[in-house]
N, C-alpha and C positions, 0 to 999 in steps of 0.2 A: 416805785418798784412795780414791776409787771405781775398781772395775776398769775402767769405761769410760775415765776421765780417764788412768789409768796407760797406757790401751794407746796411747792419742792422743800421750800424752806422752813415749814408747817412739818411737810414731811418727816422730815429730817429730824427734828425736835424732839418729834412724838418720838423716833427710831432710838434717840439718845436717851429719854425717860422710859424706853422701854427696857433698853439694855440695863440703864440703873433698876430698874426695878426687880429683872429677874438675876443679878446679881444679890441684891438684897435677898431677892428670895430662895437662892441657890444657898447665902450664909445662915441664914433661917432654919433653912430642911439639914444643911453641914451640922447643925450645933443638936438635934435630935439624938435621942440617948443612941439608937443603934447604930447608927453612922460615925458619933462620935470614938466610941469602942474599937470601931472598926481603925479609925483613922491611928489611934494610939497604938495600935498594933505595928500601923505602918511607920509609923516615924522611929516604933525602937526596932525595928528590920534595919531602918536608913543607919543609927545609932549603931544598932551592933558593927554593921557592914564595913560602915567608915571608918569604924574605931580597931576595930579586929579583923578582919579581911586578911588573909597570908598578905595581899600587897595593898599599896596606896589607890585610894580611890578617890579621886574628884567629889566631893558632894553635891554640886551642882550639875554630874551627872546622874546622879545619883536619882536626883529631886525628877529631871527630865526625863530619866529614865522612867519615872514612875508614873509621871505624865500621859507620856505617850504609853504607857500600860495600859492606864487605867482608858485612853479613848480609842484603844484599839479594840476593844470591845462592844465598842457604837459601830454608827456606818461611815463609810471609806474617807466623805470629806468633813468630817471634825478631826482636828491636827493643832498640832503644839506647833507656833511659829519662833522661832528664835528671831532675834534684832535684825540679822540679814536676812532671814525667809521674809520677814514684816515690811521689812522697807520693800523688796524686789514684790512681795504682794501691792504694795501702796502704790509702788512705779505701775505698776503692768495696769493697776485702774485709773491712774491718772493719765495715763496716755503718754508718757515722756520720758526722757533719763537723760543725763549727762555722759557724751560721747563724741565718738567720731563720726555716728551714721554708717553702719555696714552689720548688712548681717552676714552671719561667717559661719561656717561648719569644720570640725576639725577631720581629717580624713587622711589618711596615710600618713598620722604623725604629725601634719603640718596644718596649721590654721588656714583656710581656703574661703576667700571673700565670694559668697553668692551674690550680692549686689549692694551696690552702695546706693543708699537710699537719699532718692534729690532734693537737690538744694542744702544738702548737707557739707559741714566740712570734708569729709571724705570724698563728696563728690567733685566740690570743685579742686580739688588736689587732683584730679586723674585718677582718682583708683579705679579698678574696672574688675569687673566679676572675672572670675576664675585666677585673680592674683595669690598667690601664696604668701603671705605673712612668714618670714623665716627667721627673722630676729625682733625682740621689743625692748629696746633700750639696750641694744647691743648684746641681749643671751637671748640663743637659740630658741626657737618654741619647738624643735624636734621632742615628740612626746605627752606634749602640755594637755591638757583636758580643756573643755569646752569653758567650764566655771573657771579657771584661772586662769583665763583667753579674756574671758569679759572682765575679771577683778583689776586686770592688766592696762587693759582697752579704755575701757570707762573711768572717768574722772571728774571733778571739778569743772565746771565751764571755766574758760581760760588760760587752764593750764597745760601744760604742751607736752607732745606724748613722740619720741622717734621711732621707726617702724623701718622695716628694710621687706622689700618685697621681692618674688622672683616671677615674673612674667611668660609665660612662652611666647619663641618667637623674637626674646628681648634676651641676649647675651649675660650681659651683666647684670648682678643684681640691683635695685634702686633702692635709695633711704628717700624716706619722705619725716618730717616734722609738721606734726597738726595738733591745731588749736581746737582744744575740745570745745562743744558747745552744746547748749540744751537741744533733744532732739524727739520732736515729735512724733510718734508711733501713730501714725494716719490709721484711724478703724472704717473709712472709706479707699480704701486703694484704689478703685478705679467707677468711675460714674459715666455713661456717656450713651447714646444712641446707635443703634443697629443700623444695618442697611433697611431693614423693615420699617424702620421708623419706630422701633420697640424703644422704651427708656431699661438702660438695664443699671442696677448700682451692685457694685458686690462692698458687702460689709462681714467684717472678718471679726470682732470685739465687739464687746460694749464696754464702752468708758466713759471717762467723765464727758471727753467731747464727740462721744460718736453719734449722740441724736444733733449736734449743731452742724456734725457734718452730714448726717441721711437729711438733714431740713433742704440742707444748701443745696444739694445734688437734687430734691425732687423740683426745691423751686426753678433753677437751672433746667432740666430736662422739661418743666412743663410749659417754658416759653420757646421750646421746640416743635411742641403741638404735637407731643410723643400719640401711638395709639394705644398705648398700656404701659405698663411697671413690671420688671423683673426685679425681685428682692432678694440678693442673692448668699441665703444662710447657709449654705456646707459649707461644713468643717469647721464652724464656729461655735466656740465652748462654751458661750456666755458671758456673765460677766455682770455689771451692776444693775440691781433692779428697777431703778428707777429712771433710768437707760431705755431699759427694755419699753414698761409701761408709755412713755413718751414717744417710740418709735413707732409701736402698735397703734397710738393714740393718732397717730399724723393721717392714718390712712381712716380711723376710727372715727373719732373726737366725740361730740357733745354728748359728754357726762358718759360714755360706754363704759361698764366695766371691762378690765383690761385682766386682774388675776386676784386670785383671793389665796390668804395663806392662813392654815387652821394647824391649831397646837394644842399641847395641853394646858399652855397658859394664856388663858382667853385675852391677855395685853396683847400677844401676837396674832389674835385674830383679828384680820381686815381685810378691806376691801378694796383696790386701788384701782382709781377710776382714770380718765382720761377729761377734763370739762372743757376744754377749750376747744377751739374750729381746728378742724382737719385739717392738714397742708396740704392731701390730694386727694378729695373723696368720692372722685365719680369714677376715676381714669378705670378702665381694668390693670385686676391685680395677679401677678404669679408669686410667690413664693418658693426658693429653692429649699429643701432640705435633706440632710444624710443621714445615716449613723453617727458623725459628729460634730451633730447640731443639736448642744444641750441648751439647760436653764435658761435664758433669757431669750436662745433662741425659740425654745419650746414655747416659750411664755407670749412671744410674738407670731407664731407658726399657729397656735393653739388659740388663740383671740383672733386672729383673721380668718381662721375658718369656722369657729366657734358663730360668729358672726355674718359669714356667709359673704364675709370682705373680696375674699380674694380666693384662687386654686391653690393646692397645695401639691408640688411636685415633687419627685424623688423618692427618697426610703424613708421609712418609720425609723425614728430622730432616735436620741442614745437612750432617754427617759431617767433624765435628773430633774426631780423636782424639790429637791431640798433645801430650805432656809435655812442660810448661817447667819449667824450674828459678829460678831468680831469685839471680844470681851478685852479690851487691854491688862498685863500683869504689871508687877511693882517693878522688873526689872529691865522694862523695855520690850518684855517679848510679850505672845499675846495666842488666844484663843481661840480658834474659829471654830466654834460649834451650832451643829444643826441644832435647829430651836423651832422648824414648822416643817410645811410641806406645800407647796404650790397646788392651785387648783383653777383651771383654764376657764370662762363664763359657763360653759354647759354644763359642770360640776364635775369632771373629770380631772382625774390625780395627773400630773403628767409623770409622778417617779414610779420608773418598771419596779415591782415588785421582783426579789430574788425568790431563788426557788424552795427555799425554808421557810420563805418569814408566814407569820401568824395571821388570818385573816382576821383578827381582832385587836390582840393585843400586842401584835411585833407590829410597831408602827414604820420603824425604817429597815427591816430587815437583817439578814447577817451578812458583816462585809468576807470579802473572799469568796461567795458565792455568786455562780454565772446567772445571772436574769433567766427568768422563768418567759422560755417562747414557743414552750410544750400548745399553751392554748392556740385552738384558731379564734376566727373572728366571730364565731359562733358560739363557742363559750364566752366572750370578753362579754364582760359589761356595756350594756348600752347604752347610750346618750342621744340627743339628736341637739343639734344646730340651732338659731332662728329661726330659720326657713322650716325646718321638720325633717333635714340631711338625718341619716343616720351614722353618725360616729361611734368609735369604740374607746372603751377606758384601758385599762392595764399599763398605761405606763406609755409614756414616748406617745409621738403625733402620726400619725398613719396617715400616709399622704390622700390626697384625693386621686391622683392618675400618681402610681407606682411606677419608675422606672428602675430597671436592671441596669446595675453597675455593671463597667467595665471588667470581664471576666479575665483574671489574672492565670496565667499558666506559669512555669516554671521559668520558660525564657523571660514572658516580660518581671518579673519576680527580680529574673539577676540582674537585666539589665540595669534594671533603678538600686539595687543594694551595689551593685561596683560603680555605679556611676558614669554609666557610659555615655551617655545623652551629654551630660555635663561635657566630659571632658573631651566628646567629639565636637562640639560646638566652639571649644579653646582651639582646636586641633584647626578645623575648617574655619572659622573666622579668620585665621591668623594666614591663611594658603588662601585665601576667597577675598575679594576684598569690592567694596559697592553694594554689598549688599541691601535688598529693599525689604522693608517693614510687610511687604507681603508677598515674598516672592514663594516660590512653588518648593518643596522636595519634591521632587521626580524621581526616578526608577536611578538617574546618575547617580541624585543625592545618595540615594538606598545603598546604591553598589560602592560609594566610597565609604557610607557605614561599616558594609561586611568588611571590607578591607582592612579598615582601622582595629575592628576586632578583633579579626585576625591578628595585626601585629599587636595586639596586646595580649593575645591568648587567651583571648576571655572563652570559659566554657560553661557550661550549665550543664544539670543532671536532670533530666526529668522523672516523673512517678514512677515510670515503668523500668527508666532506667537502676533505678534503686532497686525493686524488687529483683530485676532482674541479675543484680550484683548480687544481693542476700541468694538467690537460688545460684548460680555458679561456688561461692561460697560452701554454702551446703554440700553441694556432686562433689567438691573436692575436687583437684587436675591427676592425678597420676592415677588415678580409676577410672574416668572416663574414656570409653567405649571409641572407635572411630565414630560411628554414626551418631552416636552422643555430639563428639565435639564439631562434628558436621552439623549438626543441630544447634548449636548455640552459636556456632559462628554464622548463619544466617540467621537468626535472632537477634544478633547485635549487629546483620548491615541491617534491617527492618529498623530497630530501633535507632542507629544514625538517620536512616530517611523520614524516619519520625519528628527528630530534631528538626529537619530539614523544614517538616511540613510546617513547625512550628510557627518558622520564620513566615512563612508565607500567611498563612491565619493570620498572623499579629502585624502583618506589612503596613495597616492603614496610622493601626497605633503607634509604628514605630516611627511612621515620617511625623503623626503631630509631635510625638515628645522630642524628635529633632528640631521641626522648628519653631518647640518651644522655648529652645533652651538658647536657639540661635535667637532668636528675635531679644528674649533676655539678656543677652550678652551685649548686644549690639547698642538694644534702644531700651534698657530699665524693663524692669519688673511690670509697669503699669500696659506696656505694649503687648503682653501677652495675651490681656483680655479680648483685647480689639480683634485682635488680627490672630488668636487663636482660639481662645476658649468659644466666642459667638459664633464661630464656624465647626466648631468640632465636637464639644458639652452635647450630648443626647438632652440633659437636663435644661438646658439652655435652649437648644431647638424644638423642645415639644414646650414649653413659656413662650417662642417665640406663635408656634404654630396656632394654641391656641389664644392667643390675643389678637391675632391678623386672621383669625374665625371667629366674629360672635357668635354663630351658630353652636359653634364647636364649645367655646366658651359660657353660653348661657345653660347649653345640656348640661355641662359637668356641676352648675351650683343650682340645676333641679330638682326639686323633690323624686326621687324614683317610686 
């Protein structure tokens, strides 16, 4: 056995006698005279309830009920799992499920395939993104909701599943008949080399296999003779810890600490180090991160710069640093309660504090409450790096070069809630036909946009347009004045060429989300990155910039 697998498996051990332990010690503190008082209270509530209640009550909601009472008064992720929440938790960190391979969205009533994931049986059956699902085993899905789209879908490996799809562009509707199969949920989507020669990997999860696949992807990109690493953590939630420490550890290794997690039960205080050689430890490093780039991401985001590894790009992360445990029950269902809190090598918390909790004795806060981001950086707590960087604590990773998100307006808003990108891209694929993995929108593409909008009537309101309906609202019509409604009806041509300007401002955005949606359609989900994201990501092109600038690159991990 390899020393990496021993020390995992060491890990692992400990994580299992710790869980026993602070169970024991949970029935311990349970059986103390005031708690127990307390408890016998509740069980003759449950008594009375079930037994005399005007009607019939479940007991086993009863119990669940009280469950989820009682940890709704901790913070947000301690949760009662029932037998399906536990399995579909156990899938989502094993990386797999038994299916077809298609992710799908429900939208106008009908089940709509975003793409079928390759080398799956849905893919070689022909399905093709923007298919409608309109019957499963011969009854309609008009209606269906998303969870009983997948209870439907998902099966057994080898069991067969019939489906009836309707295409645009394709007259009659198709049935297909597919043989389920186990189906790997890839937490590397796309790994591969720039025009720059940058190595870029975007990782989206952590699972059970997403450090075998960031290994695969670095060793692969580094017999490219990359000139740096982009690590690409937006929008990703996290996921298992010992995931995280192994991925940190790749760019890190000999014996670094990687995160330390501190409780009130000193079993859960430790240390988790990284001991083995680095997979890439000279290359330069970028780091992407967002607002939703929590826990493992934090934990990876926060040791690479903690360490002085790598840059940290984009916005200050969501700031989850909370340790759950996963307590199993007698009846199959199970626990996830916080039991620590993360803390990154510089000694900084990475969980944002909410805007009540106690700087003492409220260790995680009250849930329902928005994060406290009153402080600037000059009140936060200070830390510094290896090197003597100055970092700040409060919660969440603070990039090193901050970039500005994509500024949302009203138009691009509607565009992505009706879906218009999407279903111009059915429209245009199916009228277009040759098309190339990097061809252009141009000003044509743009003008058959507006057109298509048009026939679909899509409209937007914007801010002003609101107000400006609440004040018409108010005047009343049969009071107003001539020069009154002289007055509001050039107000509202102003506000149509307002609309107007909208489009124009957002033109740049509008052709990538077109041909994002095209190239998706055509060539799979993974074609996006290539031939959109590394051309268009602000976040991605200042990773690129500075790594094709040492100069650029050795300023930013300087002592100031």
């Amino acid at each position: 056995m390899s020393d990496n697998k021993k020390n995992f498996r060491v890990s692992g051990i400990i994580l299992v006698l710790a869980t026993i332990i602070l169970l024991v010690g949970g029935l311990v503190y349970a059986l103390s005279d005031g708690i127990q008082s307390d408890l016998k209270n509740l069980a003759k509530v449950a008594v009375e309830v079930e037994s005399r209640y005007v009607e019939k009550v479940n007991p086993q909601d009863l119990v669940e009920a009280g469950i989820k009472g009682m940890l709704g008064l901790l913070d947000p992720y301690s949760e009662f799992l029932d037998k399906k929440q536990l399995s579909a938790f156990v899938e989502e960190t094993r990386g797999e499920f038994e299916g077809l391979g298609i992710e799908i969205d429900v939208t106008k009533d009908y089940i709509v395939i975003v793409s079928p994931l390759e080398g799956t049986p849905a893919y070689r059956m022909g399905l093709q993104a923007g298919d409608k699902i309109i019957e499963i085993e011969g009854q309609s899905t008009k209606g269906i909701s998303a969870e009983e789209a997948l209870a439907k879908l998902r099966g057994k490996k080898g069991t067969k599943v019939k489906i009836t799809v309707s295409r645009e562009g394709v007259g009659k509707p198709m049935e297909y008949t597919i043989t389920r199969d186990v189906i790997e949920i890839k937490s590397v989507p796309y790994w591969g080399l720039t025009q720059e020669r940058v190595g870029y990997i975007r990782l989206n999860r952590f699972a059970e296999t997403s450090a075998g696949e960031v290994r695969e992807a670095l060793v692969e990109l580094q017999k490219k003779n990359p000139k740096g690493i982009i690590l690409d953590l937006r929008g990703n939630p996290g996921g298992l810890l010992n995931s995280a420490v192994e991925i940190a550890g790749f760019f890190l290794g000999n014996g670094k600490l990687i995160v330390e997690t501190k409780s009130r039960d000193i079993i859960q205080n430790r240390k988790f180090y990284y001991d083995l050689a680095p997979v890439c430890p000279d290359l330069p490093l970028v780091v992407l991160v967002d607002e939703g780039s929590a826990s493992a991401s934090e934990i990876v985001a926060g040791a690479i710069q903690d360490w002085d590894r790598g840059i940290i790009v984009g916005k200050t992360t969501f700031g989850k640093g909370l340790v759950q445990t996963l307590i199993d029950l007698n009846d199959g269902s199970a626990l996830k309660l916080t039991t620590a809190k993360y803390y990154v090598p510089s000694g900084r918390s990475i969980q944002k504090p909410t805007a009540k909790e106690e700087d003492t004795s409220g260790m995680f806060g009250i849930p329902g409450q928005p994060p406290d981001t009153s402080k600037s950086k000059q009140e936060k707590e200070k830390f510094y790096t290896k090197k003597g960087r100055l970092v700040f604590g409060g919660g969440g990773v603070i990039p090193d070069v901050e970039i500005e998100g994509e500024e949302f307006n009203s138009l691009k808003f509607n565009l992505l809630r009706q879906q218009t990108f999407f279903e111009f891209a059915l429209s245009y694929t199916t009228r277009h036909k040759n098309i190339a993995k990097d061809f252009v929108v141009d000003d044509g593409v743009l003008a058959e946009f507006r057109e298509f909008l048009k026939s679909k009537h899509f409209e937007f309101t914007t801010a002003y347009q609101l107000e400006f309906d609440k004040l018409k609202q108010n005047l009343g019509g049969e009071s107003r004045s001539p020069d009154l409604k002289a007055g509001l009806e050039e107000l509202e041509k102003a506000l149509e060429e307002e609309k107007e300007s909208e489009f124009d401002k957002s033109k740049e955005y509008i052709k990538w989300k077109i041909k994002e949606e095209i190239v998706a359609k055509l060539y799979g989900r993974e074609a996006i990155y290539e031939y959109v994201w590394v051309k268009w990501h602000p976040e991605i092109l200042k990773g690129i910039e500075l790594i094709t600038s040492p100069s650029k690159y050795q300023e930013r991990l300087s002592v100031k």
